[in-house]
C-alpha positions in Angstrom: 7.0 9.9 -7.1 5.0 7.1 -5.3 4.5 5.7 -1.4 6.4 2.6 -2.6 9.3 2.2 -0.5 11.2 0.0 1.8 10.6 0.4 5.8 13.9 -1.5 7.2 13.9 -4.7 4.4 10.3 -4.7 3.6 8.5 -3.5 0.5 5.7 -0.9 2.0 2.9 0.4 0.5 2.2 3.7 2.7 2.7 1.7 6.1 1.3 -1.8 5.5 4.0 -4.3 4.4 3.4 -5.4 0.9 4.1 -9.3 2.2 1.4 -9.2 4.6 -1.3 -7.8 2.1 0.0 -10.4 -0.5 -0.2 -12.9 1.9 -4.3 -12.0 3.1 -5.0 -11.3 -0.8 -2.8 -14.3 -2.5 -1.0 -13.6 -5.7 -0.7 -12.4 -8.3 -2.4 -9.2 -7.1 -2.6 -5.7 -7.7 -1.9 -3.0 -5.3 -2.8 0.9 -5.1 -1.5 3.4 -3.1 -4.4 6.1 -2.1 -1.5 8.9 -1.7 -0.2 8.4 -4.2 -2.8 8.3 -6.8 -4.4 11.7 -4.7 -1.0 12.9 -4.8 -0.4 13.2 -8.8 -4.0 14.3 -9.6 -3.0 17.3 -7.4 0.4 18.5 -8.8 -0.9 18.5 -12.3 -4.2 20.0 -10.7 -2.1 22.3 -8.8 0.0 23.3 -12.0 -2.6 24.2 -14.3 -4.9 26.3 -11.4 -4.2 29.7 -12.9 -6.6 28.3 -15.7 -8.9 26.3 -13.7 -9.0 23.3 -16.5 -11.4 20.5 -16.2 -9.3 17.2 -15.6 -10.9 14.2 -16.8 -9.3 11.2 -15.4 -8.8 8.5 -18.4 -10.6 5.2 -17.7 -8.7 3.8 -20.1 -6.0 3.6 -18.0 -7.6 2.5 -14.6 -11.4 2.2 -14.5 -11.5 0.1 -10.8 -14.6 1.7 -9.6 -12.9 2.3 -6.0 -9.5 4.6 -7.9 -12.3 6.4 -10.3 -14.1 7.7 -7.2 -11.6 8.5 -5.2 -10.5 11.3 -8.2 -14.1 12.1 -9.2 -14.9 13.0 -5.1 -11.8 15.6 -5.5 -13.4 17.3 -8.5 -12.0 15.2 -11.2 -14.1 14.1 -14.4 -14.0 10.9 -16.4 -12.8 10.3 -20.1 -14.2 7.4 -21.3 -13.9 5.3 -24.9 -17.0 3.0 -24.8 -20.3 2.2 -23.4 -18.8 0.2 -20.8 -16.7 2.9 -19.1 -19.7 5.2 -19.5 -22.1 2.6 -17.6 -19.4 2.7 -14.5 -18.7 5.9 -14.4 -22.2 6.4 -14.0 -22.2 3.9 -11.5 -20.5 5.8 -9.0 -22.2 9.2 -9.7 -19.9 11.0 -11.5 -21.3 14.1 -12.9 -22.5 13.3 -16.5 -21.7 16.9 -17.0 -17.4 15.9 -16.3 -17.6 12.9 -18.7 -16.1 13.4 -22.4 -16.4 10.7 -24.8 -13.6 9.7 -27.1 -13.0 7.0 -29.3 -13.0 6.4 -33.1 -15.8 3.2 -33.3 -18.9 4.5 -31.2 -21.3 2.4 -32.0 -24.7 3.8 -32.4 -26.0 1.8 -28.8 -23.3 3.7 -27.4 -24.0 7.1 -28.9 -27.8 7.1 -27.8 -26.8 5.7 -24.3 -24.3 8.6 -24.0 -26.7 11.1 -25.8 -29.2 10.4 -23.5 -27.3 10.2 -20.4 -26.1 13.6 -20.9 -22.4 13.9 -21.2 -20.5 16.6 -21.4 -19.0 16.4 -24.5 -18.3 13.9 -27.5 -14.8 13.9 -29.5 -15.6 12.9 -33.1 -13.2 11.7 -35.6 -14.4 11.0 -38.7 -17.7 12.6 -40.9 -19.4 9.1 -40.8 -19.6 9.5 -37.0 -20.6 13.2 -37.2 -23.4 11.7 -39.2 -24.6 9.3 -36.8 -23.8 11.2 -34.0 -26.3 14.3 -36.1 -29.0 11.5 -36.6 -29.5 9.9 -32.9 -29.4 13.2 -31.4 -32.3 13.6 -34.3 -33.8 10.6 -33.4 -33.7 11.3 -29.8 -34.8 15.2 -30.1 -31.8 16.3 -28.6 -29.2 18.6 -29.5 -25.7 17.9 -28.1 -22.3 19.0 -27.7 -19.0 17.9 -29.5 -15.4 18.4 -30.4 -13.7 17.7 -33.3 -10.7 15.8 -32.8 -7.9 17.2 -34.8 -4.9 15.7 -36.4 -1.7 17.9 -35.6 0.8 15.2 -37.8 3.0 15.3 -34.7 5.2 12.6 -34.1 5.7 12.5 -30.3 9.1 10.2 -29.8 6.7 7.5 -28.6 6.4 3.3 -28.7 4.4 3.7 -32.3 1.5 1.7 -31.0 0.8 4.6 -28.5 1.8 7.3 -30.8 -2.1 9.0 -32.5 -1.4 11.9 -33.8 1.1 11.0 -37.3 -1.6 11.9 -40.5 -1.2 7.7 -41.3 -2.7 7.0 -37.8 -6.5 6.4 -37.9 -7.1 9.0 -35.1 -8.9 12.7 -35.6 -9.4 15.0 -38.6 -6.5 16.7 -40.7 -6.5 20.2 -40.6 -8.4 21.3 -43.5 -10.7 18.5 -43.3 -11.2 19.7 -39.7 -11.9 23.4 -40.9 -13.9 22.4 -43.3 -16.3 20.9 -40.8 -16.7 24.0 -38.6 -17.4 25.8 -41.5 -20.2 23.0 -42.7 -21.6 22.9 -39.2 -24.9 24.4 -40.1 -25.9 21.6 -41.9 -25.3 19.2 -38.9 -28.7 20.9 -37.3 -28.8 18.6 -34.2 -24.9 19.5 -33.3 -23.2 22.0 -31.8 -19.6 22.4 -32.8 -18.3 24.0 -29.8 -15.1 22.3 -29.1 -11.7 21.5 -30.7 -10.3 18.1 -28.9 -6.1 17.1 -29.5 -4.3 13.5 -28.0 -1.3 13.2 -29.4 0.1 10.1 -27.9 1.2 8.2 -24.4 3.6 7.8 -22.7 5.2 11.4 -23.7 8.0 12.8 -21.5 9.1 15.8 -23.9 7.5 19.0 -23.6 7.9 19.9 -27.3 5.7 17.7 -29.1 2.5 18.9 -27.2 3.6 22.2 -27.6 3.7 21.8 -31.5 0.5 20.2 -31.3 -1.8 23.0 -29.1 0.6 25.4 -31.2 -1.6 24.1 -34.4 -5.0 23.7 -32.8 -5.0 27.4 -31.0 -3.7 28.5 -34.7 -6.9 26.6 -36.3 -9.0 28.0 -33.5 -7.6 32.2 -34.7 -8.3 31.0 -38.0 -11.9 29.7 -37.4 -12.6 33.1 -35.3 -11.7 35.1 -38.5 -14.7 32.6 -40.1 -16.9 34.0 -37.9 -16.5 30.7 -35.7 -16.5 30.5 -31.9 -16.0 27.5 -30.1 -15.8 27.0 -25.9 -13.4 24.6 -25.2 -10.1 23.1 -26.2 -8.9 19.7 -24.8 -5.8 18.9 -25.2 -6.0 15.1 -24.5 -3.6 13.6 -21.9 -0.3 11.5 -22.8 2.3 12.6 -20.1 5.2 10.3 -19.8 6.3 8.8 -15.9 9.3 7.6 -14.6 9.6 3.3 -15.6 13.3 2.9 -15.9 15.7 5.9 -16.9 13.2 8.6 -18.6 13.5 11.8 -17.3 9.9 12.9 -18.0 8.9 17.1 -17.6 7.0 17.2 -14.5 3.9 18.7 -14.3 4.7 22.0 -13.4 7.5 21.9 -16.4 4.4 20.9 -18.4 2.2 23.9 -17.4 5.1 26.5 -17.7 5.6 25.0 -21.7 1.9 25.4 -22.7 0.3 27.8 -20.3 1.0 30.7 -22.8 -0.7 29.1 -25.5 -3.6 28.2 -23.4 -4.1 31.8 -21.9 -3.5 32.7 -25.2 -6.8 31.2 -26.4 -9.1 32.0 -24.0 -10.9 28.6 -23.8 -12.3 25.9 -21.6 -9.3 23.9 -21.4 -9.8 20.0 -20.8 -6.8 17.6 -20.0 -7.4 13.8 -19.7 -4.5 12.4 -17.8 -4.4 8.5 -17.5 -1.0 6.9 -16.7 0.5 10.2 -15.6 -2.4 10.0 -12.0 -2.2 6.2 -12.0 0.8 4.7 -13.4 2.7 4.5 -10.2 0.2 4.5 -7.9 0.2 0.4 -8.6 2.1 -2.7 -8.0 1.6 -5.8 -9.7 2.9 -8.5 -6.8 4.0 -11.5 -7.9 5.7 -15.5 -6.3 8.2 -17.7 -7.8 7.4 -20.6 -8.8 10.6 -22.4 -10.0 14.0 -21.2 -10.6 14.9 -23.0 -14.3 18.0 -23.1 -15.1 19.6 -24.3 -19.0 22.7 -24.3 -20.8 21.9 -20.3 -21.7 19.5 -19.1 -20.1 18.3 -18.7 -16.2 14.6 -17.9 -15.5 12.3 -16.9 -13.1 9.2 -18.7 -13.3 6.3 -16.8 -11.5 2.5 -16.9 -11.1 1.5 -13.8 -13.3 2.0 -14.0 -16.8 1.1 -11.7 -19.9 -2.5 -12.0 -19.4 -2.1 -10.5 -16.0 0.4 -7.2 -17.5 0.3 -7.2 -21.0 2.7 -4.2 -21.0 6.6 -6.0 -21.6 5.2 -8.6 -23.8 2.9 -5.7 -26.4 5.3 -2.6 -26.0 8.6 -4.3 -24.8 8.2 -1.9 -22.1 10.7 -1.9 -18.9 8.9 -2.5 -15.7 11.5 -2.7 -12.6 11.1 -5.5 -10.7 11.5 -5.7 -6.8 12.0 -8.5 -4.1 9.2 -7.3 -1.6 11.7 -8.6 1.1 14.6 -7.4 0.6 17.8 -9.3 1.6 21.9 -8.3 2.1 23.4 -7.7 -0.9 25.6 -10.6 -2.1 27.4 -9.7 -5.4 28.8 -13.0 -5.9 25.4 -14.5 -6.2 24.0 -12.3 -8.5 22.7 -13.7 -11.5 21.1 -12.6 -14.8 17.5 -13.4 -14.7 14.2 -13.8 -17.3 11.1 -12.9 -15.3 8.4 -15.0 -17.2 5.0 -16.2 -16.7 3.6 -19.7 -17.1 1.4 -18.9 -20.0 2.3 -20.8 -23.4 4.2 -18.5 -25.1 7.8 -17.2 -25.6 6.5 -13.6 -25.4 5.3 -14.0 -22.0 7.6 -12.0 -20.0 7.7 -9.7 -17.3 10.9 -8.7 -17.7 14.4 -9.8 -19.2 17.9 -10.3 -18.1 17.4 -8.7 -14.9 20.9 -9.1 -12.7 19.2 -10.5 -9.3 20.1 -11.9 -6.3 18.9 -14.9 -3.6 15.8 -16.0 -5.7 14.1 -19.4 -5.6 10.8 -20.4 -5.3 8.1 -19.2 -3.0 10.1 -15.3 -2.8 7.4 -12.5 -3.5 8.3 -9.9 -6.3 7.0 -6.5 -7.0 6.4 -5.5 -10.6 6.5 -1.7 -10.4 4.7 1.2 -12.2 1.6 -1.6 -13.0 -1.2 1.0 -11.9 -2.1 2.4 -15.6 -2.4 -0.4 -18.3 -2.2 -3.0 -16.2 -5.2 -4.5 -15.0 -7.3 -3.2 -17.8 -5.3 -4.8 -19.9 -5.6 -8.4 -18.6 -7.1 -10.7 -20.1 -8.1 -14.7 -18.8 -5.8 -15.9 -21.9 -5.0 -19.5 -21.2 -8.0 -19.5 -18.8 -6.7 -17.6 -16.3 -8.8 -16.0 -13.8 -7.7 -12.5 -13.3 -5.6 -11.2 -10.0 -7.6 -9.5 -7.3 -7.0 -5.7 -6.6 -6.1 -3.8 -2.9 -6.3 -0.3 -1.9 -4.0 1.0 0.8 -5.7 4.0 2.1 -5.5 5.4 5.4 -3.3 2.5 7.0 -5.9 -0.3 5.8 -5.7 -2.5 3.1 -9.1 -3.1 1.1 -10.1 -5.6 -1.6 -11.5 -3.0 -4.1 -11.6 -6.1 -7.0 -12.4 -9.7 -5.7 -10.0 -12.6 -7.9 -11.7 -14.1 -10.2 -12.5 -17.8 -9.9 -12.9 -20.8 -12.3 -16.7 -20.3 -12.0 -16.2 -16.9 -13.4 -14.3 -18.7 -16.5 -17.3 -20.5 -17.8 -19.8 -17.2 -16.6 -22.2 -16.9 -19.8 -20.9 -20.0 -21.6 -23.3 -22.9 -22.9 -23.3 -26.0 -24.5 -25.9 -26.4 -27.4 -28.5 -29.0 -26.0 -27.2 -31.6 -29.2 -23.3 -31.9 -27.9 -24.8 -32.9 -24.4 
């Protein structure tokens, strides 16, 4: 669950109102809870501690340098998917020896800068970037460590532009293809092969689909050791669903009890890289009303974070329940069906849609819930924008861990060729 709740009428996060941070920070901005985020790296942390497994937090979903070190202080590594995420998780010290490396389009910068930085572990997903990968290490005299990032052809019940693991996504190596690749490792003299690397998907809240999937990679990894083949570890990616709306979502410990036999079956390193599941509901995305519109068909909510702020409802359709950070007494005559939209130019910008609310008008804060995974990183300064600042609650203070960005920072880098002056 989350620290997320309502002391008397007011919104809290931990102890500090959520109206009093919005009003020192302005909105829109983000909000983290410290206990929270603490609070789900340990229960799946806690689940899997019969194995000891190697938990790299997904940048993906949350890089904020202040939420990345909080985890990696606890023990926690980093999975990153380009040079970028590598750069700050070096920036805060993480152990280059807890960083794994996904991603289907490495670029060969990013390779060497990995390569020579020392990380853990790459997961390839393709023989082109085997190649490459073979070459720089070449190049660089180094011999490094990778997975191969197998294909199960699961189809995990998923939104299909978070589902990776169906044979027509572009993710990973089909089984034979995969085999075939331990068995040619030889020839890839400046690799070693020692890993087997899964990700099925996001946003997961069965238990069967990963469970089919680490079925197939611990049979590929029997079939390998009849080859002669050992590898170390076996990562089994992250993807566990959270709670948005009405899912019911395994929790972490149903998540061990499914595929702990498979795991202590294999006798491996095992490497999980949860993302939304640590950080998904450790964030708020506060928002104020701007106007209350109201036409023939339609009432909406106009309010000062759009799409470009949480891309989420507008890319996936995805739910996000929204809050009144103050709440008032419930008046069911006055409740009204509601569009929560932004004010950028399009109809897709939306926050949510018919939403039954009461007592709205302009200058009311609301609280977009579950915004901590997917939500900044996914914002963008569409419609030149400058994007929200971010807060940490921790310990009963409220810090600015991400400073808004300003309409200097809009034309940062830009020039005009000396001719159009």
């Amino acid at each position: 669950m989350h620290e997320f709740k309502y002391i008397n009428n007011d919104l809290c996060c931990e102890d500090l109102k959520v109206a009093d941070i919005a009003e020192e920070f302005s909105t829109p901005v983000y909000i983290y809870s410290h206990k929270t985020l603490l609070d789900h790296y340990y229960k799946l942390k806690d689940a899997f501690h019969e194995i000891k497994p190697l938990i790299c937090f997904s940048m993906k979903a949350n890089s904020n340098l202040a939420l990345c070190k909080i985890l990696t202080a606890e023990g926690a590594g980093l999975d990153i998917v380009s040079g970028g995420e590598l750069f700050k998780a070096l920036h805060i010290g993480t152990d280059p020896k807890k960083i794994v490396y996904a991603s289907i389009g490495k670029t060969s910068q990013e390779i060497e800068y990995a390569v020579s930085s020392g990380i853990l572990l790459f997961n390839v997903e393709s023989i082109p970037e085997l190649e490459m990968l073979n070459s720089i290490a070449s190049n660089l005299g180094k011999k490094i460590d990778i997975s191969l990032r197998l294909n199960p052809n699961i189809y995990p019940k998923t939104h299909s532009y978070i589902s990776t693991a169906r044979e027509t996504d572009k993710f990973g190596f089909d089984t034979a293809t995969c085999k075939e690749m331990f068995l040619q490792a030889a020839k890839f003299v400046n690799l070693n092969l020692v890993g087997l690397h899964i990700h099925i998907g996001s946003q997961i809240i069965e238990s069967k689909p990963f469970i089919r999937a680490i079925d197939k990679a611990v049979s590929l990894v029997e079939e390998l050791r009849k080859n002669g083949i050992t590898i170390q570890w076996l990562n089994i990616g992250g993807g566990l669903g959270i709670i948005y709306h009405q899912e019911r979502p395994q929790t972490a410990r149903e998540f061990a009890r499914g595929v702990l036999p498979l795991l202590k079956k294999v006798k491996l390193k095992i490497i999980l890289e949860p993302g939304r599941f640590i950080a998904g509901n450790s964030g708020i995305l506060v928002t104020r009303i701007t106007y209350i519109k109201q036409t023939p068909l339609k009432n909406f909510v106009i309010v000062d974070a759009g799409m470009n702020d949480l891309i989420r409802p507008s890319l996936y359709n995805a739910y996000h329940e929204i809050l009144p950070v103050i709440r008032t007494t419930h008046n069911a005559e006055r409740i009204t069906r509601y569009d929560i939209v932004g004010p950028i130019c399009e109809s897709g910008d939306f926050l949510a849609r018919d939403r039954s609310m009461s007592s709205l008008y302009p200058g009311r804060l609301l609280a977009v819930m579950g915004a901590g995974a997917y939500g900044f990183t996914m914002s963008s300064n569409y419609n030149s924008r400058p994007r929200p600042a971010e807060v940490l609650v921790m310990n009963g203070e409220s810090y600015l861990i991400k400073e808004r960005e300003t309409y200097q920072d809009l034309i940062k880098g830009e020039s005009i060729p000396g001719g159009l002056l």
